[in-house]
Every structure is written in C-alpha cells, then in structure tokens.
VMD Tcl script that draws the C-alpha trace (Angstrom):
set ca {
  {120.74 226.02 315.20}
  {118.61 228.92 313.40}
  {115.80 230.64 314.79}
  {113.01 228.96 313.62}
  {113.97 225.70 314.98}
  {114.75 227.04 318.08}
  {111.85 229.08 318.11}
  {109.94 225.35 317.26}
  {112.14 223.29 320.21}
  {110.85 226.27 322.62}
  {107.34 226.82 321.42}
  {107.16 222.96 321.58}
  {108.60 222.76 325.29}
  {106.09 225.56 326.35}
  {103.33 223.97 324.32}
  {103.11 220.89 326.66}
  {102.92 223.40 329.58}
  {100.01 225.27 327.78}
  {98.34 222.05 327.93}
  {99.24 221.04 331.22}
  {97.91 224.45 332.27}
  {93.90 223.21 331.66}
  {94.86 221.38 334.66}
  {94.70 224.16 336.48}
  {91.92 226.51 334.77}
  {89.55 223.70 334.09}
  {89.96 220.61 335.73}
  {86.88 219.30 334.49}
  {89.08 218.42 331.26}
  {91.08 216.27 333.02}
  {90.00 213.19 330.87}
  {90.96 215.07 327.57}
  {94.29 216.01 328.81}
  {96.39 214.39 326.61}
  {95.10 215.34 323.44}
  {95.11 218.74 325.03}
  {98.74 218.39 325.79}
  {99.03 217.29 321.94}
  {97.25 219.97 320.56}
  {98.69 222.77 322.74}
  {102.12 221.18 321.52}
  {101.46 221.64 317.83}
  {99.75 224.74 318.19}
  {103.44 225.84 320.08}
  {105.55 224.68 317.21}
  {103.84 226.14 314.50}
  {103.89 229.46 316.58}
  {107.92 228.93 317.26}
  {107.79 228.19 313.22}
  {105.82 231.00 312.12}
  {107.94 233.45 314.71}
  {111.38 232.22 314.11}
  {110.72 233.04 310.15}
  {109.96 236.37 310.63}
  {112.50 237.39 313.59}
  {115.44 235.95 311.27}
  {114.20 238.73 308.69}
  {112.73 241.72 310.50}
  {115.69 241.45 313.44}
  {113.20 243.92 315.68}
  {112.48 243.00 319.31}
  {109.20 245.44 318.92}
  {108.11 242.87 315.63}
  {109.36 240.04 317.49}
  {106.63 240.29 320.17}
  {103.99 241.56 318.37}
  {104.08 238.59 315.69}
  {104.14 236.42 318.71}
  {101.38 237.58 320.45}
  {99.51 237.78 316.90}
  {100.40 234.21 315.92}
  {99.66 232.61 319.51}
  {96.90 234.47 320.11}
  {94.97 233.55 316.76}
  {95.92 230.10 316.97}
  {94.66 229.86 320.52}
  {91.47 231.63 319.23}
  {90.52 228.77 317.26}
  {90.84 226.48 319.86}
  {89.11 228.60 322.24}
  {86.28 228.77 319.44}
  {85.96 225.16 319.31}
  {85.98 224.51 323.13}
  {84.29 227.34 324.76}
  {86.78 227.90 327.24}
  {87.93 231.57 325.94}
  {90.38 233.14 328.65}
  {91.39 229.27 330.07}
  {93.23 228.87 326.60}
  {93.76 232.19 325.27}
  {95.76 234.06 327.94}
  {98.13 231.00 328.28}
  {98.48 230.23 324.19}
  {99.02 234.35 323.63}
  {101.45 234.12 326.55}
  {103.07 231.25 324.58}
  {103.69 233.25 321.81}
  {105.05 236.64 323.80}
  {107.27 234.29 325.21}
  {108.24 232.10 321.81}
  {108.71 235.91 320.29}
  {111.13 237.33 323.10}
  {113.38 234.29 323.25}
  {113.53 233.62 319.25}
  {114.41 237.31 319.02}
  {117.34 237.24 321.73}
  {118.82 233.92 320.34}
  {121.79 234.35 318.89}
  {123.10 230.84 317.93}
  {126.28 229.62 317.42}
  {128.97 230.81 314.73}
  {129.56 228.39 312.35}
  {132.69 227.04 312.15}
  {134.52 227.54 308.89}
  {135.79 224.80 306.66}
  {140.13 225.18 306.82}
  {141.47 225.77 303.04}
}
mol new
graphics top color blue
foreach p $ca { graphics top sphere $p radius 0.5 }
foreach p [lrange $ca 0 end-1] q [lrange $ca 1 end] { graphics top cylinder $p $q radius 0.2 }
display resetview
C-alpha cells in the first residue's frame, strides 16, 4: 500500500471520529450527526490524499506535519465558516491532519515482492 492511500484509510478512520467528536463539543447537533460524520469523513480523506502526495515526495517529518496541519486546518476552516462553531471543528479537523501527517510520514509499507525470472 503507498502513502496516500494509507494516508486516505487513516484520515478516513479519524474522520468519523472528528465527527463523532460534535458529540461532545456541541451536543445541540446531535440531529445533524450523521451528515457531520459524512462530512468530517471526506474532509479526512482528502486530507490523508492531499498529505500522502506530498510525504511520498518531500520524505521530511518537519513537511510532513506542517502540510498536515495546513491541509486539515483549512479544510476545517471552511466548515467552521459555514457552521459557526470555530474551535468545536477546527482544533479536532487540524488535529486530524497533525495526526494524518505523522503517521503517513512514518509508514513505511511493504516491499514488493519481485517477479522470479
């Protein structure tokens, strides 16, 4: 598996705890949650997308996380733009994308086995 799909499977899997986490912060939402859920999800795979690209190229831990944060932090923006609820959905999507950026960065993947002559 290469990095950005991994770093799409991950920021996927954390995506529907993003969501899950307006539980928490605002549980006035409660009714919206899963579209929430759905949107958080996206907005996680497109970060894993957009992070796994560039940490299969720049191979730096320091450019890892900062594209991360970047990415998940102005893709939460919008949300939080559209909603109203700024720190409820921005420190969990930019802590979405720190994460996304640390693992994609560490993953190593598995050697590909090579055809016998």
């Amino acid at each position: 598996m290469n990095k950005p799909v991994f770093g799409m499977l991950l920021g996927g899997l954390l995506g529907i705890f993003d969501g899950l986490s307006a539980l928490i912060s605002a549980p006035e939402v409660a009714p919206g949650i899963t579209g929430i859920v759905v949107g958080s999800t996206v907005k996680g795979i497109l970060t894993g997308l957009i992070v796994g690209l560039v940490a299969g190229r720049l191979r730096s831990l320091a450019a890892g996380l900062a594209v991360g944060l970047v990415v998940g932090a102005i893709l939460a923006s919008f949300i939080a733009y559209m909603t109203g609820y700024y720190w409820q959905v921005m420190l969990p999507g930019s802590l979405l994308g720190l994460i996304v950026g640390y693992a994609t960065y560490r993953y190593r993947g598995q050697p590909r086995a090579r055809a016998a002559a």
